[in-house]
C-alpha positions as CSV (number, residue, x, y, z in Angstrom):
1,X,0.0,0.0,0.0
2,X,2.9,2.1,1.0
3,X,4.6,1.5,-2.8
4,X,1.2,2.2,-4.6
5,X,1.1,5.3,-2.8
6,X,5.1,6.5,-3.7
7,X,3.5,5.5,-7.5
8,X,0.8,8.2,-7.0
9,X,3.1,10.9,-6.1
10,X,5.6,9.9,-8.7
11,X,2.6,10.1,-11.3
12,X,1.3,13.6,-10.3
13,X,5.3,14.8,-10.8
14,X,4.7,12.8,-14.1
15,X,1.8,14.9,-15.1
16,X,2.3,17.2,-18.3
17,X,0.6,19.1,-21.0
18,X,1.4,17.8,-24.3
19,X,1.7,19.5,-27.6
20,X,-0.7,17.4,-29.8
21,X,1.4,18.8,-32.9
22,X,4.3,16.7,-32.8
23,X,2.6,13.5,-31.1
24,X,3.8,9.8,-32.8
25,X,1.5,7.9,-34.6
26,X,-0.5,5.3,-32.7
27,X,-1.6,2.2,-34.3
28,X,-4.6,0.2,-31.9
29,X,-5.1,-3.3,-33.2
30,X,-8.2,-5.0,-32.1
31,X,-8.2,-8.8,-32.6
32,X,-11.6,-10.2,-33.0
33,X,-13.1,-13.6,-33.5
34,X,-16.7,-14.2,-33.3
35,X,-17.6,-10.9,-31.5
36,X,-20.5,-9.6,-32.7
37,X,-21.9,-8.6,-29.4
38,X,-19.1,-6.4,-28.1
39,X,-17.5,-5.0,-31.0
40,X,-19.6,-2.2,-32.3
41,X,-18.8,-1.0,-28.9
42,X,-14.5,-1.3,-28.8
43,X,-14.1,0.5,-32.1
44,X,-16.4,3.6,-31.1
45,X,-14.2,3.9,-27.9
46,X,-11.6,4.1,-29.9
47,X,-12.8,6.2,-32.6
48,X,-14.2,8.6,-30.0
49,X,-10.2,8.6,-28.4
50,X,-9.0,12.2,-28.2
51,X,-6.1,11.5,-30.3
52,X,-5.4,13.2,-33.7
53,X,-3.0,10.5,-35.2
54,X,-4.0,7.1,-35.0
55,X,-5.0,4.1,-37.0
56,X,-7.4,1.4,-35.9
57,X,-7.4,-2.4,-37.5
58,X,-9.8,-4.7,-36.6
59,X,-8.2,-8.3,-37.1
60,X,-11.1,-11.0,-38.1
61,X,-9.6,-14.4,-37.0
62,X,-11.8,-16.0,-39.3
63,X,-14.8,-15.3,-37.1
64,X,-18.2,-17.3,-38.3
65,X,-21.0,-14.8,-36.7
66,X,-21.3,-11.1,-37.7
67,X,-17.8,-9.3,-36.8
68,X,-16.7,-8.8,-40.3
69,X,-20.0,-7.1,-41.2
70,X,-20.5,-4.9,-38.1
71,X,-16.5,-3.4,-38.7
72,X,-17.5,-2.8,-42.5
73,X,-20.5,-1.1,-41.6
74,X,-18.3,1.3,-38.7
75,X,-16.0,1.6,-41.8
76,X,-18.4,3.3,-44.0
77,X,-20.4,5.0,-41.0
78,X,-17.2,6.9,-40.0
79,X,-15.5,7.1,-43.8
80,X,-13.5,9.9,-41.8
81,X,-11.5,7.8,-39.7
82,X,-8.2,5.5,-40.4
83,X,-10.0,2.4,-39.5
84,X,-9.5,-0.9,-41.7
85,X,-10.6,-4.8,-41.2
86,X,-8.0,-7.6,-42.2
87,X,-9.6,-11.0,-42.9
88,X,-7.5,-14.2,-42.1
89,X,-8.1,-17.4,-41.8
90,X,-8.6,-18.8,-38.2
91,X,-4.9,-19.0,-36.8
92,X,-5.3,-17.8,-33.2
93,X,-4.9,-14.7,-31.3
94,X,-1.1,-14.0,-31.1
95,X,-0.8,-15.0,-34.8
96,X,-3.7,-12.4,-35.4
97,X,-1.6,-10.0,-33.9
98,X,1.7,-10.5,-35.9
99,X,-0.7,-9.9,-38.8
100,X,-1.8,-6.4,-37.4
101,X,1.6,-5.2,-36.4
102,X,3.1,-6.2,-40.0
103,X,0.8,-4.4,-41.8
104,X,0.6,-1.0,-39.6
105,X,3.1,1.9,-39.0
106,X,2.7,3.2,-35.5
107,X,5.1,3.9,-33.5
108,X,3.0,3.1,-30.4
109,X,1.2,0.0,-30.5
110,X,-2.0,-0.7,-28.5
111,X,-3.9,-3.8,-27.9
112,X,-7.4,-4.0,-27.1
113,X,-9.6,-6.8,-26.6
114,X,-13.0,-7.1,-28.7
115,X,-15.2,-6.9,-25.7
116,X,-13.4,-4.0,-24.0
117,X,-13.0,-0.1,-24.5
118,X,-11.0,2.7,-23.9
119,X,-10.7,6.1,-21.7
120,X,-11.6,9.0,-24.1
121,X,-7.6,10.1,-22.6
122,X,-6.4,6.7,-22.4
123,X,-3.3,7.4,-25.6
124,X,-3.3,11.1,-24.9
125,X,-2.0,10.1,-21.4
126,X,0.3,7.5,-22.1
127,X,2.2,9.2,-24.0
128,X,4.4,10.9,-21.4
129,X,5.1,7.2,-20.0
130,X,7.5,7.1,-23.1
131,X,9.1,10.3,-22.7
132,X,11.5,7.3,-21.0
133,X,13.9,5.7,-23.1
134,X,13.7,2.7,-20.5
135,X,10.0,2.0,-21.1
136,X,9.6,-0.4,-23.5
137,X,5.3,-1.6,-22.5
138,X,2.8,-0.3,-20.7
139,X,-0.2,-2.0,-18.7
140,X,-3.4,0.3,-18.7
141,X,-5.5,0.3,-15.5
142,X,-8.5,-2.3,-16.2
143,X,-12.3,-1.6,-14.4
144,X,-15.0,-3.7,-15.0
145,X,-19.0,-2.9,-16.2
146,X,-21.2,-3.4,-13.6
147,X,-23.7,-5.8,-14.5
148,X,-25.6,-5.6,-11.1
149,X,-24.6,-9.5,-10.7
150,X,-22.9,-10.9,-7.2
151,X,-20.2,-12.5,-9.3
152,X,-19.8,-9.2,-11.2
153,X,-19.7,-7.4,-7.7
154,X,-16.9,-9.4,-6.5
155,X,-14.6,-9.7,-10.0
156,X,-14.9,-6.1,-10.1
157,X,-13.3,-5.7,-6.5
158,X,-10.9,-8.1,-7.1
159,X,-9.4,-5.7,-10.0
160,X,-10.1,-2.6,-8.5
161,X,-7.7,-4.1,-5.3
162,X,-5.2,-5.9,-7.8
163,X,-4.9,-3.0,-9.9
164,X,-4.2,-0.9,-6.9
165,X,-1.5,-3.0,-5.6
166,X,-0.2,-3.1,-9.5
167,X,1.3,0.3,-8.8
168,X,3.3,-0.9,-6.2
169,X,5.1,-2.9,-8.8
170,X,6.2,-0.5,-10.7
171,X,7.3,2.0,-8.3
172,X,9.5,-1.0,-6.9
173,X,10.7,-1.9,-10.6
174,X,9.0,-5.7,-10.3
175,X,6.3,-5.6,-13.0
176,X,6.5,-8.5,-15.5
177,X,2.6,-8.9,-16.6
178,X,1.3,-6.3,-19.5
179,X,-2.4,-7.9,-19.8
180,X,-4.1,-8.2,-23.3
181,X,-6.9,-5.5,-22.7
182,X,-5.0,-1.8,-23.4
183,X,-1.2,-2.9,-23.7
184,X,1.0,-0.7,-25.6
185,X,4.2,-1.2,-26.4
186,X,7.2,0.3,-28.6
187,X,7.1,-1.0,-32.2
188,X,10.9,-0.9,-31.9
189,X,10.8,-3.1,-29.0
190,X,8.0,-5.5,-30.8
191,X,10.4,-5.9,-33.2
192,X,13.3,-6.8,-31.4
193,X,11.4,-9.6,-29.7
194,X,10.2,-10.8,-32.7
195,X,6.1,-9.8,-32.1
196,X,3.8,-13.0,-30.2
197,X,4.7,-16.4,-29.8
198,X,1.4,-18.5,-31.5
199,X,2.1,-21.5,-29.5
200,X,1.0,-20.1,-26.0
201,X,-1.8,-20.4,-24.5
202,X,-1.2,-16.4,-22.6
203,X,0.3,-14.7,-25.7
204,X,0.0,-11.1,-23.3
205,X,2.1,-12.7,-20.1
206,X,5.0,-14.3,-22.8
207,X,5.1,-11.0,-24.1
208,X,6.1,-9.3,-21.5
209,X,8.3,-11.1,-20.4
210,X,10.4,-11.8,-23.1
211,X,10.6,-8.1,-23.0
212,X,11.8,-8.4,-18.9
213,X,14.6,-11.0,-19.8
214,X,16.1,-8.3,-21.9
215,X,16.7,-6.9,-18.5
216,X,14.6,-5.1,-16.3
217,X,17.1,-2.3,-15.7
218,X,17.5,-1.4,-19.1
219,X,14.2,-2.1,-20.6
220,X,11.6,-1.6,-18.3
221,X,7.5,-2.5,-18.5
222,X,5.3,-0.4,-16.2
223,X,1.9,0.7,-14.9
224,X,0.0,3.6,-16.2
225,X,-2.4,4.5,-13.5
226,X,-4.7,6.9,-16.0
227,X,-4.4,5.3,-18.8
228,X,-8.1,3.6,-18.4
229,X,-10.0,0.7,-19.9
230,X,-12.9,-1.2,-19.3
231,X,-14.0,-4.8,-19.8
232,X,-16.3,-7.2,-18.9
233,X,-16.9,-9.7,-16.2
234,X,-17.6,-13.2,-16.7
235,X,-21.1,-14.2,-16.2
236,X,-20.7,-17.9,-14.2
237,X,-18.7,-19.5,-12.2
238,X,-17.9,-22.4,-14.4
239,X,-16.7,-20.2,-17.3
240,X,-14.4,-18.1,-14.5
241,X,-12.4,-21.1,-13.7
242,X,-11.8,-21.7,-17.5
243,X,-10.6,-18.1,-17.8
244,X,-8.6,-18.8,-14.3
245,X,-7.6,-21.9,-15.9
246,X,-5.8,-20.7,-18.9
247,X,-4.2,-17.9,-17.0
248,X,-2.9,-20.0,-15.0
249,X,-1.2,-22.5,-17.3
250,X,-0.8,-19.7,-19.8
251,X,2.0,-18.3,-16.3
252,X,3.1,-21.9,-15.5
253,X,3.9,-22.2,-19.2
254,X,5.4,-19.1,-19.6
255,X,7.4,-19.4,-16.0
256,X,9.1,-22.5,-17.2
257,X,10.0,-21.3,-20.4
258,X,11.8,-18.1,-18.8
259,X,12.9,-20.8,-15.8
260,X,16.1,-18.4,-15.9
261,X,15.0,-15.3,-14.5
262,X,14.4,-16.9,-10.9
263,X,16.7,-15.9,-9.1
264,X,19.3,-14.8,-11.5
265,X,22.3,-13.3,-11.0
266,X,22.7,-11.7,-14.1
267,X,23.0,-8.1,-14.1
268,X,20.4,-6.8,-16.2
269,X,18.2,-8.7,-13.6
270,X,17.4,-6.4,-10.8
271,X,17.4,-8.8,-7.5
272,X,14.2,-7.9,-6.3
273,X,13.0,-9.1,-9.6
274,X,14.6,-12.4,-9.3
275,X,14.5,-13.2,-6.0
276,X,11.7,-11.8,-4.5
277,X,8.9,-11.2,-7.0
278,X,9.0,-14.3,-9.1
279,X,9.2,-16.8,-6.2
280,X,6.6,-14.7,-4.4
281,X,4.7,-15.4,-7.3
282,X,5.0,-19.5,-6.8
283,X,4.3,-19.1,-3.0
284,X,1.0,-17.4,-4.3
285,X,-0.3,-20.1,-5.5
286,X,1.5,-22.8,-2.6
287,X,-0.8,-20.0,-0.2
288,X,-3.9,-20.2,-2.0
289,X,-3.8,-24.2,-1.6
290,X,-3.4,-23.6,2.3
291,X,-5.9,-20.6,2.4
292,X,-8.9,-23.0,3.1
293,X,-7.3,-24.8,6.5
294,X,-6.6,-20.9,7.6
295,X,-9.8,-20.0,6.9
296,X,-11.6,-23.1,8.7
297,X,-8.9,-22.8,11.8
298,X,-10.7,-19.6,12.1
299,X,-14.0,-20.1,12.3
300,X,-12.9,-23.3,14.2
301,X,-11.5,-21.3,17.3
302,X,-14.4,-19.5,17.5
303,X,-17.1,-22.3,17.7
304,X,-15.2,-24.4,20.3
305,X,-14.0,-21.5,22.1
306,X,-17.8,-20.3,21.8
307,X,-16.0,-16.4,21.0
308,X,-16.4,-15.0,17.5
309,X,-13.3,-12.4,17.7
310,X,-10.9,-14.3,15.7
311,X,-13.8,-14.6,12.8
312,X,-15.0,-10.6,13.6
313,X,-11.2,-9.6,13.6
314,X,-10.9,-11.6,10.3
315,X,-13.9,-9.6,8.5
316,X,-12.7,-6.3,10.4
317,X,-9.2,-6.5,9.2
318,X,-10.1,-7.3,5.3
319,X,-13.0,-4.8,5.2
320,X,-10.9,-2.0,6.4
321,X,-8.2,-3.1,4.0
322,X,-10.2,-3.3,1.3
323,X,-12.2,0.3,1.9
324,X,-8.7,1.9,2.3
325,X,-7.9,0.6,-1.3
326,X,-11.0,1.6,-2.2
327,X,-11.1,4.9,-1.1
328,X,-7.8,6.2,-2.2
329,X,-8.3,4.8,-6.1
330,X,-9.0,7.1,-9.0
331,X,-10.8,4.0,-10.8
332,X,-14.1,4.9,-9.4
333,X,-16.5,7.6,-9.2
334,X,-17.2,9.2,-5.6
335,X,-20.7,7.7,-5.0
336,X,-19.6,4.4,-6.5
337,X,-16.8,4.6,-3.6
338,X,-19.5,5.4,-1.0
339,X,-21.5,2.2,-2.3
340,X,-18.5,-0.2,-2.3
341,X,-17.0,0.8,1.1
342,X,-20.5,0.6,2.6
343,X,-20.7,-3.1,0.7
344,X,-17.1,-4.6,1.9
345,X,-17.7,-6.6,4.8
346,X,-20.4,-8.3,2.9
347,X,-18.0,-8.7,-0.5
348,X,-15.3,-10.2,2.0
349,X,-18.1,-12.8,2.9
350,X,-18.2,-13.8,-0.3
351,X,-15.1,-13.6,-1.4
352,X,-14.4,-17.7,-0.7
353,X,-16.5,-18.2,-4.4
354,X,-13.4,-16.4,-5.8
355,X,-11.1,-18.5,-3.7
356,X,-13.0,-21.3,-4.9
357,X,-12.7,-20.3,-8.6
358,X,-8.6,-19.6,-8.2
359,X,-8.3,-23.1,-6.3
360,X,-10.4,-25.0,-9.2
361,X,-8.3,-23.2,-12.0
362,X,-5.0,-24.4,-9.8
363,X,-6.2,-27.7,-9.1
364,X,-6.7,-27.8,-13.2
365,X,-4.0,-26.5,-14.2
366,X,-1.5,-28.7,-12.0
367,X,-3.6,-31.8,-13.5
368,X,-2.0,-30.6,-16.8
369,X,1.8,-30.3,-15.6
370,X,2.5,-32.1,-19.0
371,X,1.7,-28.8,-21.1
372,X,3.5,-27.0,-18.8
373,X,6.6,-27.2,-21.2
374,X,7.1,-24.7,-23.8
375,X,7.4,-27.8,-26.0
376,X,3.7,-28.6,-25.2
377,X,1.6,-28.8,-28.2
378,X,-0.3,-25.8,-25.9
379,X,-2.0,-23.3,-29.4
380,X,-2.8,-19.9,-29.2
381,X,-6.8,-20.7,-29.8
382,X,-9.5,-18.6,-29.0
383,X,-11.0,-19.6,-25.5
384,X,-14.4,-17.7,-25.7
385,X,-16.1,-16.8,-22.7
386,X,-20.1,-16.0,-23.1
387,X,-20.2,-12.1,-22.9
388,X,-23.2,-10.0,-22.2
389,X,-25.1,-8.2,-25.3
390,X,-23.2,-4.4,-25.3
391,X,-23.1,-3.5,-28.9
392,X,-25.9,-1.1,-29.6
């Protein structure tokens, strides 16, 4: 909480008014397969960017419902703005990608998923980010709709705390995830890494860190507080622990292919990096596989000790935690804070369905060790997840 808060005052330091004559060009690829529901949506966000040089390219994996047609018809309802569709054949996300970057010219390159959109500001204020030579990516700040659903509630907690805690990485100089939804990075840097692997199952997380093992001194990835975006949450709980699921193996895969980073003594590896952050990362998951016992220990001791302190202490602690986060972000709007801080004791209550869905996704994902290897016959597939109807 501490580091997220040195990341705040770093960022106001940060802040700047730019000169919108001389900005790069931004390219914004938006892969797509069978998202005819959400899409309409994504590329007016973008559209409506305030940003005077940019192109836009829809990338149709060889979707079979209406995605082709809805971009066409955007095409020719704003005949104004760079934006073009490119057609392939079903080949996967990160080879969708490759596609999009080879046949665009920005120097800034943004992904954004189909069923997400953008902060009007979201490239004007990345910009300065780059004004560093080090920074080579950039992860935007990701907020969920509210769709009024418990689940919804609680996934949209969940990234309002992790995203406030993602700060803290970046002021300590341990980030190593850029997510899919609103990455940006250098087209120089894309380049030297040779764009997205195909044969992962996390193309976003790989990445990344193929950009950290360059050295995390030299090249850095970072957090970018206002640059916003917005996504969906998943609607059950059976298709969160397939999304859990493939981030999870999508990590494992991608930890075991950069097996040399832990704990390296390399010197383009800062040590907190290596030695604390990515075997803080294993111990995550070795925690979340004990988190059950803790959790029943408590609310042991206080039925046989016939005193509920240990279990009010429990709620007390997590709720205050978890309204401090809440107040101090810049994700939400005032009364939305007011509603959520008034809501946590109840949203720590139920946070054991999120437990659930991590231990599920972990218990999966261990059960398939053997794709663990970058050798694995893992693709770069589509894993669609039902989405809610947002494109008028």
């Amino acid at each position: 909480m501490i580091a997220a808060e040195v990341y705040d005052y770093k960022a106001h330091l940060l802040y700047k008014q730019r000169d919108t004559k001389n900005l790069p060009l931004f390219t914004i690829l938006i892969p797509a397969y069978n998202e005819e529901a959400c899409i309409d949506r994504t590329v007016k966000s973008v559209i409506l960017a305030d940003y005077p040089k940019k192109e836009i390219v829809v990338i149709n994996d060889g979707s079979t419902d209406s995605t082709a047609e809805r971009v066409e018809n955007l095409i020719r309802e704003y005949s104004s703005v760079n934006l073009k569709l490119i057609t392939q054949v079903n080949a996967g996300k990160g080879a969708a990608l490759n596609n999009g970057i080879r046949n665009t010219t920005g120097d800034l390159v943004m992904v954004i998923d189909a069923d997400s959109s953008i902060d009007k500001y979201a490239l004007i204020n990345s910009i300065k980010y780059f004004d560093d030579k080090r920074v080579k990516g950039l992860a935007s700040s990701v907020r969920l709709d509210d769709n009024g659903s418990i689940l919804g509630l609680l996934q949209r907690v969940e990234y309002l705390l992790a995203y406030r805690m993602k700060r803290s990485l970046t002021a300590l100089n341990i980030e190593y995830i850029i997510g899919g939804v609103g990455s940006i990075y250098r087209r120089s840097t894309l380049a030297q890494v040779f764009g997205y692997r195909t044969n992962t199952i996390t193309e976003d997380i790989d990445l990344s860190m193929k950009v950290v093992a360059r050295g995390n001194k030299a090249y850095r990835v970072v957090f970018a507080s206002d640059v916003q975006t917005t996504t969906q949450p998943v609607l059950t709980l059976n298709e969160l622990i397939k999304q859990r699921y493939r981030w999870k193996l999508g990590r494992m895969q991608t930890f075991v292919r950069y097996r040399h980073l832990f704990l390296s003594r390399n010197k383009k590896h800062g040590k907190l990096l290596s030695w604390f952050q990515f075997p803080y990362a294993i111990f995550g998951e070795i925690y979340l596989m004990l988190e059950p016992v803790f959790i029943a220990t408590i609310i042991a001791v206080g039925i046989l000790y016939g005193d509920p302190s240990s279990i009010v202490t429990a709620l007390t602690v997590m709720s205050v935690f978890m309204a401090l986060n809440i107040l101090v972000t810049d994700d939400e709007k005032i009364k939305d804070k007011i509603k959520l801080i008034l809501l946590t004791p109840l949203i720590y209550a139920l946070m054991p369905l999120l437990s659930y869905v991590e231990l599920m996704s972990l218990f999966k994902t261990l059960g398939s060790w053997r794709q663990w290897s970058p050798k694995s016959k893992v693709s770069g597939h589509w894993i669609p997840v039902t989405r809610a109807a947002t494109s008028k």
